[in-house]
C-alpha positions as CSV (number, residue, x, y, z in Angstrom):
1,X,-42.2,119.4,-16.9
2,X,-41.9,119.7,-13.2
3,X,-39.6,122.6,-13.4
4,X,-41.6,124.1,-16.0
5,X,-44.5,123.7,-13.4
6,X,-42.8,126.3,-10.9
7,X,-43.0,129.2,-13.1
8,X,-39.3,130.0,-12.7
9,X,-38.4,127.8,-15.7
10,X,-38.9,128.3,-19.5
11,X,-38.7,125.7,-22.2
12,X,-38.3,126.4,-26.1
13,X,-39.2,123.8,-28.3
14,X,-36.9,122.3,-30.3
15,X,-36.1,120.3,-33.6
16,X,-36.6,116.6,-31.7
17,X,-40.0,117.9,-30.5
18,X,-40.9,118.9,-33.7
19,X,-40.5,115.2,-35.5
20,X,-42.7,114.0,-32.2
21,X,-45.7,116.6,-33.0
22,X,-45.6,115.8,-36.8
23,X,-45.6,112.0,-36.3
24,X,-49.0,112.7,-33.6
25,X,-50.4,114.5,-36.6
26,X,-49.5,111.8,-39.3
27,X,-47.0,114.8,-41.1
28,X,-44.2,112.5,-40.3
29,X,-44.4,108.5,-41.1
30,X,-43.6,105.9,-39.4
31,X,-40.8,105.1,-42.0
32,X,-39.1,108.6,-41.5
33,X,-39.5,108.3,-37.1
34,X,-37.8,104.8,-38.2
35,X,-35.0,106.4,-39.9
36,X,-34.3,108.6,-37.4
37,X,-34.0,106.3,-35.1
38,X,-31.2,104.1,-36.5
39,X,-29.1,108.0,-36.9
40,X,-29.4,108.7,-33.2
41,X,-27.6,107.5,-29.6
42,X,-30.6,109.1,-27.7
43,X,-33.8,111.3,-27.8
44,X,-36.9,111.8,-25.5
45,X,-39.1,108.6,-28.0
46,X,-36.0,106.2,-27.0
47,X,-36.5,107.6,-23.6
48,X,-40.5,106.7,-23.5
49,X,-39.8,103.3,-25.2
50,X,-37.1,102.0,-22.9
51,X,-39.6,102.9,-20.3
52,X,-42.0,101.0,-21.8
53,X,-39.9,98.0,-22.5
54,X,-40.4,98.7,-26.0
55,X,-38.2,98.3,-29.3
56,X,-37.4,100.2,-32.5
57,X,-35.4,97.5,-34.7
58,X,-37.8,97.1,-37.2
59,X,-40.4,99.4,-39.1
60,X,-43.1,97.0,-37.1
61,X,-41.7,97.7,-33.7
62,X,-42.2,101.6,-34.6
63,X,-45.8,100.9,-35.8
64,X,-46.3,99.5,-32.2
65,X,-44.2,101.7,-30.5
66,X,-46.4,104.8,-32.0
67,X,-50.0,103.4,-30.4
68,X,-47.9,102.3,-26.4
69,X,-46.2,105.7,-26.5
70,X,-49.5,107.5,-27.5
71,X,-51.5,105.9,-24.6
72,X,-49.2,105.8,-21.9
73,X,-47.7,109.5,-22.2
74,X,-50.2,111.8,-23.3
75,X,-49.2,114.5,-20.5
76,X,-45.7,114.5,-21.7
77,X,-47.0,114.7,-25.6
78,X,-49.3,117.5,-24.8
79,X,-46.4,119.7,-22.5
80,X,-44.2,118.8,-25.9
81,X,-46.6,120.1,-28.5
82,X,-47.5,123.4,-26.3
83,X,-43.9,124.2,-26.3
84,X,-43.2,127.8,-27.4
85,X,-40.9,128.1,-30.2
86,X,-39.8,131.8,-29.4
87,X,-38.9,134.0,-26.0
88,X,-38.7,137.4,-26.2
89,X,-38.0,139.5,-23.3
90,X,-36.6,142.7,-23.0
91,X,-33.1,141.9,-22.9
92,X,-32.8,138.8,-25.5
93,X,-34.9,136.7,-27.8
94,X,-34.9,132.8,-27.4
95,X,-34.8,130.6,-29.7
96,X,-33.8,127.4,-30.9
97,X,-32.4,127.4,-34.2
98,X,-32.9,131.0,-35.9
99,X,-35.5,133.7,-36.7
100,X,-35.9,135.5,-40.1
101,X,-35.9,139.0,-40.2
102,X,-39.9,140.6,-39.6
103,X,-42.1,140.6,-36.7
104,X,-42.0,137.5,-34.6
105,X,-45.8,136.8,-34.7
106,X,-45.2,136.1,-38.8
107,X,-42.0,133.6,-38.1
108,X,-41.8,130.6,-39.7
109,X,-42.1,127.9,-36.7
110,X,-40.2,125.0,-39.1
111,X,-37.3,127.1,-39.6
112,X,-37.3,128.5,-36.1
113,X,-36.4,125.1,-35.0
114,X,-34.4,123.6,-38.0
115,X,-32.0,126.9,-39.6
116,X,-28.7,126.2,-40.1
117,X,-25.2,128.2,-39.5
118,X,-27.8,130.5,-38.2
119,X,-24.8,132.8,-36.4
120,X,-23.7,133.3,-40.2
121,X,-26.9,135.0,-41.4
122,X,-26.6,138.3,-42.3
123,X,-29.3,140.5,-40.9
124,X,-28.9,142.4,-37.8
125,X,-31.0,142.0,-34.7
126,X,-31.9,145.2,-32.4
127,X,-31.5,142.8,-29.3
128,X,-29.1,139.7,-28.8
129,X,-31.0,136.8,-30.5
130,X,-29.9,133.4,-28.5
131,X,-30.0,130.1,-30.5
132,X,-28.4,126.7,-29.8
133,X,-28.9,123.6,-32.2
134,X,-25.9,124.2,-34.5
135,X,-22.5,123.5,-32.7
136,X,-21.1,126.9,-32.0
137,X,-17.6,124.5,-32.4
138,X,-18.9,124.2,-36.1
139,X,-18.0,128.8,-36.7
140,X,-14.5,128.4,-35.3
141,X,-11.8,127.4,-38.4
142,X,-9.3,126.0,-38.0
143,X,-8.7,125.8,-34.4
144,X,-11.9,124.0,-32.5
145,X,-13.4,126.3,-29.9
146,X,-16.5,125.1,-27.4
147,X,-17.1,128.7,-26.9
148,X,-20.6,130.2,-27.5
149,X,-20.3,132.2,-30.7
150,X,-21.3,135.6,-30.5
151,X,-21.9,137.6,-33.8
152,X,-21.7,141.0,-32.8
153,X,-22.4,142.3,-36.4
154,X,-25.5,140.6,-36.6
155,X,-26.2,140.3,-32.7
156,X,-26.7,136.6,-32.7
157,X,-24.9,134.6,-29.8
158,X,-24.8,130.8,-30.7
159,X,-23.9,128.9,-27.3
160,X,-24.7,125.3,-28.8
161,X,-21.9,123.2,-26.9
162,X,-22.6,120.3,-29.3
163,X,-23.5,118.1,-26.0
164,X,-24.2,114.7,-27.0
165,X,-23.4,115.4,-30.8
166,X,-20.1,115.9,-31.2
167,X,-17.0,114.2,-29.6
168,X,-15.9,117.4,-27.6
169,X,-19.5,118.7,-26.3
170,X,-20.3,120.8,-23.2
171,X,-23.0,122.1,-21.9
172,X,-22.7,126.3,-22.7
173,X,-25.0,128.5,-20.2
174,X,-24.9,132.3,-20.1
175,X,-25.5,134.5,-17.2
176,X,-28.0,137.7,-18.2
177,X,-27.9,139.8,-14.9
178,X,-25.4,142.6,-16.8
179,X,-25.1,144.8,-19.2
180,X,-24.6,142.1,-21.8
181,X,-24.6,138.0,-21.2
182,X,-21.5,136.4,-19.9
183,X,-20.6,133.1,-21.7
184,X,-19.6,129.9,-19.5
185,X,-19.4,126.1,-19.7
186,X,-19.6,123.4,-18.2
187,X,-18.1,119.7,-19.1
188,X,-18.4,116.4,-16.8
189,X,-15.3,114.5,-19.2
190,X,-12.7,112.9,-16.8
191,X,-9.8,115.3,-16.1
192,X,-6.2,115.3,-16.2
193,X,-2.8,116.7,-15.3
194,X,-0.4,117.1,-17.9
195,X,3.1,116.3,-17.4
196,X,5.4,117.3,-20.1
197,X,5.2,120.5,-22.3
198,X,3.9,120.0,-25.6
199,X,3.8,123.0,-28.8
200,X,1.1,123.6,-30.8
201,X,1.0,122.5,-34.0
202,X,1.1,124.0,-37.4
203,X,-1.7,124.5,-40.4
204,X,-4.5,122.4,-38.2
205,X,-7.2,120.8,-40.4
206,X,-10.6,120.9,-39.2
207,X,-13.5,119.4,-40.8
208,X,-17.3,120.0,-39.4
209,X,-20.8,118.3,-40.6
210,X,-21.8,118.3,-43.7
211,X,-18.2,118.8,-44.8
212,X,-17.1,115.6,-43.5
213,X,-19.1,113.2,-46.2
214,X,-16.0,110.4,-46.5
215,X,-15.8,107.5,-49.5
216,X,-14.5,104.0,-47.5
217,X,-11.1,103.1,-48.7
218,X,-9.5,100.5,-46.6
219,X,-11.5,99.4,-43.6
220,X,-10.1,97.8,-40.3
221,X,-11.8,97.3,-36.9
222,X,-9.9,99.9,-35.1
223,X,-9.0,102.3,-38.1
224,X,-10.2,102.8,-41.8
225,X,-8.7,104.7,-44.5
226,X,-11.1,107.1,-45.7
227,X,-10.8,109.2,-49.1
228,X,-12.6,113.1,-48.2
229,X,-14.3,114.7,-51.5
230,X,-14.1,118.0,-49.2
231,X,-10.2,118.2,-49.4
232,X,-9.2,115.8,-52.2
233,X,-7.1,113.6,-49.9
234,X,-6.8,110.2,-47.7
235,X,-7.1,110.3,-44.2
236,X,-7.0,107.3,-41.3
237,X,-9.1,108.0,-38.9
238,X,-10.9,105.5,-36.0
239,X,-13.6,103.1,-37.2
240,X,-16.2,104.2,-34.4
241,X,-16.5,107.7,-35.9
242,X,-18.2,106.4,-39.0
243,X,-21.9,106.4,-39.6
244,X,-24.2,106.8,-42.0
245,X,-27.5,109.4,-43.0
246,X,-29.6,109.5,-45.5
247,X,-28.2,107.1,-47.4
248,X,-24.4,109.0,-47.6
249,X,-21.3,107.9,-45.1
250,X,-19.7,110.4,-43.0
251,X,-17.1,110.9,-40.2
252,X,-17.8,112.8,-37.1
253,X,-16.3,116.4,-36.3
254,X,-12.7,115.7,-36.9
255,X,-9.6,118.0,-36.1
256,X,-5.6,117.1,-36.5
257,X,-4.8,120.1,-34.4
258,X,-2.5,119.6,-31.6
259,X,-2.5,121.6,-28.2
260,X,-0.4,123.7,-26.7
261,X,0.4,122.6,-23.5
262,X,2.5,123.2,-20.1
263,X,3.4,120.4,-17.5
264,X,0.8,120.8,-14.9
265,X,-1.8,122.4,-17.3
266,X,-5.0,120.4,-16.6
267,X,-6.9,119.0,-19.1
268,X,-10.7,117.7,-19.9
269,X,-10.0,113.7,-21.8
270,X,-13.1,114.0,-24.5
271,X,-11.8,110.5,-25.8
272,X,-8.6,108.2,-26.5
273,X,-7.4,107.4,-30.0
274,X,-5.2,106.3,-31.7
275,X,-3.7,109.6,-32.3
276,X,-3.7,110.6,-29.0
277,X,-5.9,112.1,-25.9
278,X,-8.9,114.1,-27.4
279,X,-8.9,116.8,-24.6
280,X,-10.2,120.2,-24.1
281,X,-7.7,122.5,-22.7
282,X,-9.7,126.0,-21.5
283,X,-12.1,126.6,-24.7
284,X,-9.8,124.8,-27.4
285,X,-10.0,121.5,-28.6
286,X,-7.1,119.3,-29.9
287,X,-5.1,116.3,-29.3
288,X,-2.4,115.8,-25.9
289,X,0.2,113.1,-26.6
290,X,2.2,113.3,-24.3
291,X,2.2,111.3,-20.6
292,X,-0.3,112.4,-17.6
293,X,-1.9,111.4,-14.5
294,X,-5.5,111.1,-14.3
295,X,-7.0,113.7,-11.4
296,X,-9.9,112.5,-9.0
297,X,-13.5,111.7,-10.0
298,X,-15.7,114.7,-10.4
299,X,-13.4,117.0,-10.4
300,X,-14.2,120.4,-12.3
301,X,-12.1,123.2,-13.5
């Protein structure tokens, strides 16, 4: 809101703000707010609660939740229901999730901030079309990229880092002072110096949301064998990456590929499992097993 304020700043509406507005109006219940807060780690509501030394265990602390958060933040509700949920300028259109084809006053705003794959659509846009919301990680098969997307066929950059979503998200950001955006990003994971060579490996598998729907086979506290309807086959894979929604189990983001890597290369450590260092080496994503010496706090490459 404050930056918002200086007139140098401008904020789309997205899908989270969405479920806020339709709860205010009574579209959404308290059961489906309730819901989505037992599927998430954070969001703005968890945010207001904590603040007010609230809790959301049970549908009753959501019931009371809904009448503290409506009268202690009503300037924050308001900035949140005012959002715009498209930016056009004269370079690029901004938007959170997608746009169909058609003028942009006629735009659906649901779909605008909920469309999915949206860089796999196939109309094409006059002008670039910028979008977040789905991972742009989730278009590149089999090897993991953090890259933004960019469609050129259909003019639709996707630079969705999957920040706070999936195990190997960054924050993407693109520079518009050019004849077309440059792409950049930007990770805060702990880094580290590789110190022996290591090839890549062969036929990766790669499995992205909703694909990754799993059926519990043998379950342990560290790791759980998991049968995936997606590829007919068992994998193991760590306990912590299993969750439920809507009522189905799934696995997060999951890829077996491993990196191709030179002593000294330096590396971002995304997480450490049993199969090895999770790292991000450039744009790619895959697992380092090999030894390495950890590089000093805040350091960025």
């Amino acid at each position: 809101m404050e930056l918002a304020q200086g007139g140098n700043v401008f904020v789309l509406a997205g899908n989270n703000d969405l479920l806020l507005s339709e709860w205010g109006r009574g579209e959404a219940s308290d059961e489906d707010v309730w819901r989505y807060l037992r599927t998430r780690d954070t969001s703005v509501l968890m945010d207001m609660a904590q603040a007010l030394e609230r809790r959301w265990d049970t549908l009753e602390d959501v019931q009371a939740l809904k009448a503290a958060v409506w009268a202690a933040f009503q300037p924050e509700l308001r900035f949140l229901d005012a959002l715009p949920h498209i930016l056009d300028t004269e370079q690029c259109t901004f938007v959170h999730a997608g746009l169909g084809p058609g003028p942009l006053t006629e735009q659906d705003y649901e779909f605008c901030l909920t469309a999915k794959a949206f860089g796999r659509q196939p109309h094409r846009f006059k002008k670039p079309v910028i979008v977040g919301h789905w991972p742009c990680s989730n278009y590149y098969q089999p090897i993991v990229s953090v890259a933004p997307y960019w469609n050129r066929d259909t003019n639709v950059l996707s630079i969705d880092g999957g920040n706070q979503l999936n195990r190997w998200g960054r924050i993407n950001y693109l520079v518009l002072d050019g004849a077309e955006p440059e792409c950049h990003g930007l990770d805060l994971y702990p880094k580290v110096r590789a110190l022996t060579p290591q090839a890549a490996s062969e036929d990766p598998l790669t499995l992205e949301f909703p694909r990754t729907l799993v059926e519990l086979r043998e379950t342990g506290p560290v790791e759980t064998r998991c049968y995936f309807p997606e590829l007919d086959r068992e994998l193991t894979i760590p306990s912590k990456q299993i969750y439920s929604y809507k009522g189905q189990t799934y696995c997060w983001n999951l890829t077996t590929y491993r990196l191709p890597v030179q002593a000294g290369d330096v590396l971002s450590c995304c997480a450490l499992e049993p199969q090895g260092m999770l790292a991000i080496r450039g744009d790619i994503v895959g697992y380092y097993e090999g030894p390495y010496e950890p590089l000093p706090t805040g350091c960025i490459v």
